[in-house]
N, C-alpha and C positions, 0 to 999 in steps of 0.2 A: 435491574433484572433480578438481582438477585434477592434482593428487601421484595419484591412480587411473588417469589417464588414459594418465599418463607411463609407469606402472608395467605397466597394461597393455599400452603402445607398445613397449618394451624385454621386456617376454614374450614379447611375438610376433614381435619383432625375431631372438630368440638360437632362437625356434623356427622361424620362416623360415631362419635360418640353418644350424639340423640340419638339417633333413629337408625343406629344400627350399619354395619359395613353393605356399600355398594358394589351391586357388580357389572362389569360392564362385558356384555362379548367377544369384543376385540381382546380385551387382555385374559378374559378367562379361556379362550383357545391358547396362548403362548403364555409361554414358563416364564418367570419373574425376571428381570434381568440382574447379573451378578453382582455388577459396580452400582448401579443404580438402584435397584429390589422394585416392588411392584407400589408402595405408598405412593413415592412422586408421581408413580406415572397413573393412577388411579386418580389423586388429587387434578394433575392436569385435565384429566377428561369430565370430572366434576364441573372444574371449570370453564369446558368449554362446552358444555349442555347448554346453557342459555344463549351462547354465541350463536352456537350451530340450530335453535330452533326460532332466530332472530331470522338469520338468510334465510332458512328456511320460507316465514312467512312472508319475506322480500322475493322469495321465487328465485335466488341465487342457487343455479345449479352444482352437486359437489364435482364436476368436469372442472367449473370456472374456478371454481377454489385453489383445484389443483395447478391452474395457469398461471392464477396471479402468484400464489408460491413461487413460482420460476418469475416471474417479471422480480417479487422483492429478492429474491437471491442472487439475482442480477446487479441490486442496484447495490446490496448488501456486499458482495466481492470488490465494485466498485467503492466503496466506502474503504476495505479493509485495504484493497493496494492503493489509497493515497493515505493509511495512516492513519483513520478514523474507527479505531478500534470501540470504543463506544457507541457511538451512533451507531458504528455495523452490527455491533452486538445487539440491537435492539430491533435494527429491519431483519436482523437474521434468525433471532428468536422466533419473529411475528412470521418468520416464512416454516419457519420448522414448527411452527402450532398448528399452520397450515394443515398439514400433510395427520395430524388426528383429528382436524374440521372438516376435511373432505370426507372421509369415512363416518363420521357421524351423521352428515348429510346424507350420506347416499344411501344411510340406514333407515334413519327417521323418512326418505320418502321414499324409500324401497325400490331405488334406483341404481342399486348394486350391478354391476356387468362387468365383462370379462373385457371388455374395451379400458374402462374406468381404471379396472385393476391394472392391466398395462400402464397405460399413461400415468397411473400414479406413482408405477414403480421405475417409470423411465424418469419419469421427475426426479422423483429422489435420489436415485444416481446422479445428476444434473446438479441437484441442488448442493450438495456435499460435495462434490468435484468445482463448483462454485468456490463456495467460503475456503477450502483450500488453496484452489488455484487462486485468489485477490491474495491471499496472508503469502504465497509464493510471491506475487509479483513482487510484493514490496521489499522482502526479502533477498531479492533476487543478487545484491551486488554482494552476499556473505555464500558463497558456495558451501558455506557447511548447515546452514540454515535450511537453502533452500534444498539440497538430497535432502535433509528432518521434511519439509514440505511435500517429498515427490514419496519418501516412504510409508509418511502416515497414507497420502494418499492413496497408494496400492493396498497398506494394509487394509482399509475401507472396503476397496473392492476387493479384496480379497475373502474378508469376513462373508460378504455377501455372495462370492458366488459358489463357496465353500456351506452356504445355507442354502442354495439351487442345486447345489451336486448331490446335496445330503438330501435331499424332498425328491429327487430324482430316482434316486438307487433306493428309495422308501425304508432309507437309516433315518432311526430317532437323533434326532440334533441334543447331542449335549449342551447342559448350561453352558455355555463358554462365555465369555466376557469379550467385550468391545464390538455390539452390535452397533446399527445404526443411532439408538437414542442415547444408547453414553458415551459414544465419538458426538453426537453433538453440543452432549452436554459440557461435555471435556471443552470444547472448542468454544463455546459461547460465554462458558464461566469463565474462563482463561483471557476473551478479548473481552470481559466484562471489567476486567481485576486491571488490564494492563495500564487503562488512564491513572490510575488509581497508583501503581509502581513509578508511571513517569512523572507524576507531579511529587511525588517527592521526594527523588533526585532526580533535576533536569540534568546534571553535569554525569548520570550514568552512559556508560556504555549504551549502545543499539543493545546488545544481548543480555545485558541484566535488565535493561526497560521493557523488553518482550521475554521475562523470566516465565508469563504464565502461559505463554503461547510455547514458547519454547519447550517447557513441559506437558503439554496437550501433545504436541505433535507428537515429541517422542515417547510416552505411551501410549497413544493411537499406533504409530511407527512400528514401536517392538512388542505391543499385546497385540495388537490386531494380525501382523503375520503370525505369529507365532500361536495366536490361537486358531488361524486359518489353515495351516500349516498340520496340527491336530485334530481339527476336525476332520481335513481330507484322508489323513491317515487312518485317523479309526473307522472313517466310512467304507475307504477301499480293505481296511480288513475285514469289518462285519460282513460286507456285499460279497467277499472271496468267499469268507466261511459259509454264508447262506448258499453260495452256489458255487460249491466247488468245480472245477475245471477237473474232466473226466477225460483221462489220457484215450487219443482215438489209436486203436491198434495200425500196426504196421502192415499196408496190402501182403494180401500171400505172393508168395515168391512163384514168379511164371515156372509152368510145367516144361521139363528139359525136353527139346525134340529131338527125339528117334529119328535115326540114318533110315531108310527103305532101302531095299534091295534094287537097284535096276529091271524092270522089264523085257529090256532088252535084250542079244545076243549078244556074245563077245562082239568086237569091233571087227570088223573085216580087215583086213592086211591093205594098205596103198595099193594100189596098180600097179604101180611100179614093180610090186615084188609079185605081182600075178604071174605078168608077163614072164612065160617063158622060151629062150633062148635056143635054138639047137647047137 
C-alpha cells in the first residue's frame, strides 16, 4: 500500500508539474490537513478520476459506493480481529478510497442530496468504529491495549463531533490535527508495517509485533481528544463572546399594603352586659 501510495504521489507530482496544479472542490472548500497537508490528498483524487468516471459509465450509483465501503469494512475488521494485519490493510484502504469515490460520483452526475450526504456520513462513522473495533477484538486479552483501542476510538468521535458543534454555533474550525483522513492514515500505514515487524522477529512480544499499531492508537488516542477537547473550548468561548449573556433584572419588589380603616361602628357590647338588673 504503501509502494502505491508513493507511486501515486510521484504521478501526480511530474503531472502537476506538466500542466500545471489541479483543483478539486471538495478540497478547495476544507483547509489542508495538519499531519497529512493537501498533496496526498490532492494526488488521491487525481487518482481516482478515471475510477470514478469508469462506474460512472457502468451506471454505478455514488449511494452504492457508499454500501459497499461498509460491506469492505466489514470484512476488513474481520481480517484485522483474526490477525491479518496486511490483508486488512488493503480491503481497508480500498474501503476508505471509497468514501472520496462516492463524492466524485455524485458529482460528475450531479446527483449530490442531502439523503447521500447523510448515509455517507453515517458510513464513515461505521467504517472507522469498524477497523478499530476488529484491531480491539484481537487485542482484547492485553487490557492495556485494548483501553489504547477504546481511546483512539472516542478520540475519533470526538474530533468529529467537535467539527458538528463548531458548524453549528457557526465557529470557524481551526486547523487542528487528527481528522478523519489522518486517523486513517495513521491506522492503515501502522497495519501495513506490522507483517513487516512480525517477520522479523517471530520470537518478539505481542506488543513489540503490534509496535505500529500500538503507535497509531496512541496518537489517535491522545491527539485526537486533546485536539477535540480544544476545539470545543475555543468554540464555546467565540460563541460566549459573540453572544454574550445579558443579566435579566430582578422583578420589582410587590407594593406594601395599606391597613384601611373599618367602616364599621365600634363593636356593640354582648348582651350579656346589656341586660340590665334591678
Amino acid at each position: 500500500m504503501c509502494a502505491a501510495l508513493a507511486v501515486v504521489l510521484a504521478a501526480f507530482a511530474a503531472v502537476s508539474i506538466v500542466s500545471g496544479p489541479r483543483s478539486f472542490e471538495r478540497l478547495d472548500r476544507e483547509a489542508p490537513l495538519p499531519l497529512v497537508g493537501k498533496a496526498p490528498m490532492e494526488a488521491v483524487y487525481a487518482a481516482l478520476g478515471p475510477v470514478a468516471r469508469f462506474l460512472v459509465a457502468l451506471r454505478v450509483s455514488a449511494n452504492a459506493v457508499t454500501i459497499a465501503s461498509f460491506g469492505l469494512a466489514v470484512v476488513a475488521a474481520v481480517l484485522f480481529a483474526f490477525g491479518h494485519f496486511g490483508l486488512g490493510a488493503v480491503v481497508a484502504s480500498t474501503a476508505a478510497l471509497a468514501d472520496a469515490l462516492d463524492g466524485l460520483i455524485a458529482r460528475q452526475t450531479r446527483t449530490a442530496s442531502k439523503y447521500g450526504q447523510v448515509l455517507d456520513t453515517t458510513i464513515d462513522r461505521y467504517v472507522e468504529a469498524l477497523f478499530i473495533g476488529g484491531i480491539a477484538i484481537y487485542v482484547r486479552h492485553d487490557l492495556l491495549l485494548l483501553l489504547l483501542a477504546l481511546g483512539a476510538l472516542v478520540g475519533g468521535f470526538m474530533v468529529s463531533y467537535a467539527s458538528s458543534v463548531l458548524r453549528e454555533l457557526a465557529v470557524p474550525d481551526p486547523k487542528a490535527p487528527m481528522r478523519r483522513a489522518e486517523r486513517l492514515s495513521c491506522l492503515l500505514v501502522s497495519a501495513t508495517l506490522v507483517p513487516f515487524v512480525a517477520s522479523a522477529g517471530h520470537a518478539l512480544p505481542m506488543r513489540l509485533q503490534l509496535g505500529p499499531i500500538i503507535l497509531a492508537l496512541a496518537t489517535i488516542a491522545v491527539v485526537g481528544n486533546v485536539s477535540a477537547l480544544r476545539r470545543l473550548l475555543r468554540g464555546a468561548r467565540v460563541a460566549a463572546a459573540a453572544n454574550p449573556v445579558v443579566p435579566v433584572p430582578p422583578p420589582p419588589a410587590p407594593a406594601p399594603v395599606r391597613s384601611t380603616p373599618s367602616l364599621k361602628g365600634p363593636a356593640s357590647a354582648p348582651a350579656s352586659k346589656r341586660l340590665r338588673h334591678p
